[in-house]
N, C-alpha and C positions, 0 to 999 in steps of 0.2 A: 301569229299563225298566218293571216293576210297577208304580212309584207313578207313570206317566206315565198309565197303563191305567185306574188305580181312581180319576184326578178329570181326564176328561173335558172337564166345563163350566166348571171354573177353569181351567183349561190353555188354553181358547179364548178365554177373556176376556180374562188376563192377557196372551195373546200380542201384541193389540197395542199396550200401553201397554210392552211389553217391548220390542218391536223399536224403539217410538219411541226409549224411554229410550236405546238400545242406538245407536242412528241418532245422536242428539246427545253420548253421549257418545265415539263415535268422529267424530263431527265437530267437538268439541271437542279433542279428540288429535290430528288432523289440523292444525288449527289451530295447536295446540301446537308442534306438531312443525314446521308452514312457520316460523313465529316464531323456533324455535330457531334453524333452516338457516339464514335470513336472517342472524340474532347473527352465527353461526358465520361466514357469509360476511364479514362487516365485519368479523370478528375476526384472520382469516385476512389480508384486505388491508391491515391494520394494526402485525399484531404479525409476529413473527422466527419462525423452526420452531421455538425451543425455549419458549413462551411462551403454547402452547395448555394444555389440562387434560390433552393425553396425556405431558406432559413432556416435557424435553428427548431428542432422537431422534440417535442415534448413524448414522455409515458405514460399512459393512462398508469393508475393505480389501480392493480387486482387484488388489494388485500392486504392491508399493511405491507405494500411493497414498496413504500421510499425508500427503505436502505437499498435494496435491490436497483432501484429507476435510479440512485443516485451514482452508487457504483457504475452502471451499465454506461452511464454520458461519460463518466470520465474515463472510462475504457475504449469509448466510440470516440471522443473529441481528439485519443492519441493519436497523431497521423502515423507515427512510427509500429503501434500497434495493429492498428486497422490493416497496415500493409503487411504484416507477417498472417492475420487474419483473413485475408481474401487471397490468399496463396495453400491454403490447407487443402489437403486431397479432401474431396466428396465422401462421403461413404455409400456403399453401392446398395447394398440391400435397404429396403424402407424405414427399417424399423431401427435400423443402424445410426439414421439420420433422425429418426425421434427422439434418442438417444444420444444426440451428441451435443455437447454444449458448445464446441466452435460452429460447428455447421449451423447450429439454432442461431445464435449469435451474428453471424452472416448473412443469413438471411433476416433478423430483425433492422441490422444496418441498411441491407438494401431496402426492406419497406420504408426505413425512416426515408431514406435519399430520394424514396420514387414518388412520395407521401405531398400531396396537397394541403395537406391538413394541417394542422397544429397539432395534433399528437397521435400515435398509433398505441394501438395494445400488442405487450407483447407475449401473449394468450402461448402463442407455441414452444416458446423458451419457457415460460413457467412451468409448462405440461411437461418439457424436458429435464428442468430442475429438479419438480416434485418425485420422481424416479431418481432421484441420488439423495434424496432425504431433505433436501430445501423446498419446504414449503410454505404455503402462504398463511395468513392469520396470526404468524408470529413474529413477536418483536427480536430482530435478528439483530445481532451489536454489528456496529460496518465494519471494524478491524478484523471479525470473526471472519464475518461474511464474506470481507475481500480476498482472505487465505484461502478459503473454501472455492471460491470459484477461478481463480488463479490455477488452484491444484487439480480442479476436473478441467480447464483447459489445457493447461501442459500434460496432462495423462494422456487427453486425448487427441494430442496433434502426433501422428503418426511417422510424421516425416521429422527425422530424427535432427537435419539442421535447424527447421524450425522451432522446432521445441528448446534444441539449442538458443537461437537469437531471442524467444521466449525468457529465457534464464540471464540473458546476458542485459536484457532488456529491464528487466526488472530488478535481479538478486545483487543484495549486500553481503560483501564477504568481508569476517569481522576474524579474528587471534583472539580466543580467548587465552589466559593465561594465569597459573597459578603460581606465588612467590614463596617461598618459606620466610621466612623473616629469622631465624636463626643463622640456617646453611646457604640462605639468596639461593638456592636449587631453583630453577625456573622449570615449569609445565607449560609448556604449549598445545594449542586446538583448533585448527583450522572449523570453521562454520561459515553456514549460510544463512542470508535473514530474508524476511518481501519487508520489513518493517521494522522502523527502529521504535519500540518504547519508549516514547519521553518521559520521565517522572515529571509533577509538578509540583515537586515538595524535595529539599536535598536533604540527606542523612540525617541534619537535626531538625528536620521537621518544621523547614522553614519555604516559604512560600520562592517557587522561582519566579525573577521577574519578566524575562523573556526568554524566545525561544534559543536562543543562543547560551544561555544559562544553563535550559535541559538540556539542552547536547552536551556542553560541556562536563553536566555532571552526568549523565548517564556512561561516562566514559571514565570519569575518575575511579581512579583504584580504591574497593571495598577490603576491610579488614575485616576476616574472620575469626570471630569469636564464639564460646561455649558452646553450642554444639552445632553449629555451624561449621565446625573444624573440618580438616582433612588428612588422610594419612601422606605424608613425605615417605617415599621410601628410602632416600637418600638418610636422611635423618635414624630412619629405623635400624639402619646399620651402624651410624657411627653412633650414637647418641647408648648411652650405657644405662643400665636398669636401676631406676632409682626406689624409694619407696612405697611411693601411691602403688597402689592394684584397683581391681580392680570391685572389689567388696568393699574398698576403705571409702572410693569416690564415689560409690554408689550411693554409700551411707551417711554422705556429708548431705545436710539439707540445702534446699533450693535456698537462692540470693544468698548463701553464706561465701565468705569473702574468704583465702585461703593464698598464704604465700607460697609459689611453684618457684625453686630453686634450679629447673633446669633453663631457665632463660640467662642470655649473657650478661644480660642486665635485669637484678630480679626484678618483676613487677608483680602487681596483685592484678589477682583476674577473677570476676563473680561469676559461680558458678549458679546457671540458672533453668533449670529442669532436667530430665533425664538424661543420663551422662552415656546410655548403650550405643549411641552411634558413633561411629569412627570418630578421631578426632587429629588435630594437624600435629602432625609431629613437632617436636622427636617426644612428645606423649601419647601416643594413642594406648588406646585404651582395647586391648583383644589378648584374646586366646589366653589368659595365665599369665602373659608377659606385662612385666612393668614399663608400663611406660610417664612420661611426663610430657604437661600439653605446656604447646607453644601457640605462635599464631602466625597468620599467613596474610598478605595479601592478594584479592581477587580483581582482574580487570578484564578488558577487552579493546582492542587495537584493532582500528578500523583501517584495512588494507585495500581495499577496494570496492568504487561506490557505482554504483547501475547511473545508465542515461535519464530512468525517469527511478526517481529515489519518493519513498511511499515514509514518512513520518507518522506514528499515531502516538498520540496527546494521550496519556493516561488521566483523562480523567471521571472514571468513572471503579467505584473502591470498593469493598465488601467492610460490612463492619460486624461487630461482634452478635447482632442484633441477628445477621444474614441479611437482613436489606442492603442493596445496594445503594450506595449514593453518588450523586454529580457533583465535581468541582466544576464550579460556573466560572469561577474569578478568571479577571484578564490576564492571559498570556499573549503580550502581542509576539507578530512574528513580520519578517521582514519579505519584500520582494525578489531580493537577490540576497542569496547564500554565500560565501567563502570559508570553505573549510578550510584551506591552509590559516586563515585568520581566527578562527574558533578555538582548532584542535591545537594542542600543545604537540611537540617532536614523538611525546611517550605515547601519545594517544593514537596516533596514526603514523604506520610503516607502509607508504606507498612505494613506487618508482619514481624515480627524476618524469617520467611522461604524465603516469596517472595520476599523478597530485598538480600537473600542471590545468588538467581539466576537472578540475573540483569546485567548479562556482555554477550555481545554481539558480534560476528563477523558477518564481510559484507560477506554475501550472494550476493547480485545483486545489478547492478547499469543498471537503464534507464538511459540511456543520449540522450540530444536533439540537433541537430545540425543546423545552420540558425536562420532563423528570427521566429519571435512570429509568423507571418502570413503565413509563408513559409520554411518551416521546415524539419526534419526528426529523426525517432527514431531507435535507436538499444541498443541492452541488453546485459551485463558483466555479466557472470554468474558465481558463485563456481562453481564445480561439487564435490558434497559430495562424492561422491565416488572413484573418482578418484585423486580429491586433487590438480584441477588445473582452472583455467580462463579459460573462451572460449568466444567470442564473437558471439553474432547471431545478422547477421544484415539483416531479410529478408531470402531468399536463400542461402546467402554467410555466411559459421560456421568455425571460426579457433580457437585455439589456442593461446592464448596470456599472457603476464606476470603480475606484479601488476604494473611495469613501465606504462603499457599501463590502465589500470584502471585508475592511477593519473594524465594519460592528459584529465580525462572530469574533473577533480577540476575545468576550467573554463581560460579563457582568456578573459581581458576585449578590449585588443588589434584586435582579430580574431574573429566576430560577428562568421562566419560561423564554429567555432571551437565546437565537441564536448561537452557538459556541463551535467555534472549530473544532475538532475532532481528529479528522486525517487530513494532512498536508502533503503535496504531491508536488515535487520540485522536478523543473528538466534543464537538463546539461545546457548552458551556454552556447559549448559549440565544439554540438555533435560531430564526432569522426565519420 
């Protein structure tokens, strides 16, 4: 305050080449500072929540929500998703946006991106959930949970491309097809899948050893037998009326063994519990008319596979008891996928293009740890941009290597041992 007093006439001079100085170097800062926001905005539309300079950003848990916190990272970690996701129209009235599971979801991304912290609660998407029947305190399976919220986000993106690149982004389109085994009459079905079931056990109820086994056989053609049949109608025309009726098959006892004279080559086929449902020609079984059963095979031909491709691990079984049980045992799975090396010619009818981009690297692993009834989830994630593993389990986000990914392969010895569950593979090189 003194030496402001004893120099008067420089203090006046100075002042205004000060203020100037002072004017352009906060309007350089300013400057600065818009330039940054701008980055920051591209960066944000671009990258995953854990992929900014504040690190990967953890979920509190509001109540048995890991399957929910686990799902939500590897929804957020999609840079391809996130960017169909910060492109959704708003919804205008209040209660519209309480209500809506992208705009929740949007907004829980930008708190994570703005967020200091180590983890944020995502207190307003749950209060959004709980209004479509997903609520907290329950043990929600992830395979269920991931269909469920998939389909309240695609209901509610309003903008009809997006919801599009939504569909293209995620769905499997598979042929199913049914064969006579008599007349080779072929049925065709066009479907869509979010997920492929992997069995972990093949038809003779023998252990798969990897995960290239369960594709394999989830694909292999299934023969229908006893009442599992189906009506051919091609068969139901040519095929002429034999003996059996329908009071005669009824009245054969269950497991009794019985020679069908309408196959080209007889064989014997055991009949095993109630015979009222349809059955595959050129026997079925209706109306008065005689028929004689045959049998058919059932498969499915996979035509075309989404950019991020969503695998779920069957294993978890109902048994006669109604308790559910866990298959723990290891199923390892690899880094890089190649379906043209997997699938046989029969198993998959792509295009000369789409089958040239059919190779795969793991993106994310859900793994489940404990029992079928008593459980818990956390999520192995890539980071696309940074080119490393991180674990989110809830609140707690680290770091980790591919060693650590390969202990959810599974343990048949350690019920309570991590186990993958869903496997989330993305395209090589995206279009």
């Amino acid at each position: 305050m003194g030496q402001g007093i004893g120099c008067p006439e420089k203090s006046r001079k100075s002042e205004p080449a000060l203020n100037q100085s002072m004017r352009k170097a906060k309007d350089g800062e300013e400057g600065r500072e818009e330039a940054v926001e701008r980055s920051d905005k591209q960066l944000r539309a671009l990258r995953g929540a854990a992929d900014l300079n504040n690190g990967a950003i953890g979920l509190y848990n509001m109540g048995l929500s890991c399957c929910l916190n686990s799902l939500l990272q590897v929804f957020f970690m999609n840079t391809h998703f996130t960017v169909i996701l910060r492109r959704i129209k708003v919804p205008i009235a209040h209660t519209e946006q309480k209500k809506s599971v992208p705009y929740q979801m949007l907004l829980l991304l930008e708190q994570m991106q703005r967020s200091k912290q180590r983890a944020v609660y995502p207190q307003e998407l749950v209060r959004c959930l709980t209004l479509h029947n997903l609520k907290l305190f329950v043990q929600y399976d992830a395979a269920q949970l991931f269909l469920s919220l998939w389909n309240l986000i695609k209901s509610q993106i309003t903008d009809r491309q997006l919801a599009d690149r939504l569909t293209t982004l995620y769905t499997i389109r598979v042929q199913e097809y049914l064969v006579c085994q008599k007349c080779s009459f072929e049925t065709k079905r066009d479907s869509n899948m979010l997920t492929l079931p992997l069995p972990m056990f093949n038809s003779c109820s023998q252990r798969l050893k990897t995960l290239e086994d369960s594709l394999h056989c989830f694909f292999q053609p299934e023969q229908l037998t006893d009442n599992n049949m189906c009506l051919c109608e091609q068969c139901e025309r040519k095929t002429p009326c034999l003996q059996e009726s329908l009071t005669i098959l009824a009245s054969i006892p269950p497991c009794c063994t019985v020679q069908l004279p309408c196959l080209s080559v007889p064989a014997v086929i055991t009949l095993t519990g109630a015979l009222l449902h349809p059955l595959l020609c050129p026997c079925v079984i209706g109306r008065g008319r005689r028929y004689m059963t045959s049998t058919c095979f059932r498969g499915m031909r996979l035509t075309c596979l989404p950019h991020t491709l969503t695998l779920h691990l069957k294993r978890f079984y109902y048994r006669k008891s109604s308790w559910t049980q866990k298959i723990s045992y290891s199923l390892p799975f690899p880094q890089s996928l190649d379906f043209n090396q997997i699938l046989t010619q029969e198993q998959c009818h792509p295009d000369a293009k789409e089958k040239a981009d059919w190779q795969y690297d793991l993106f994310g692993v859900v793994a489940h740890s404990g029992l079928a009834s008593c459980g818990h989830y956390c999520a192995y994630i890539w980071s696309l941009t940074e080119g490393r593993w991180y674990c989110f389990n809830d609140s707690s986000v680290c770091q980790v290597s591919w060693d650590d990914v390969k202990c959810t392969y599974g343990n048949s010895h350690t019920h309570w041992s991590e186990t993958a569950y869903l496997l989330v593979y993305m395209r090589k090189n995206p279009q």
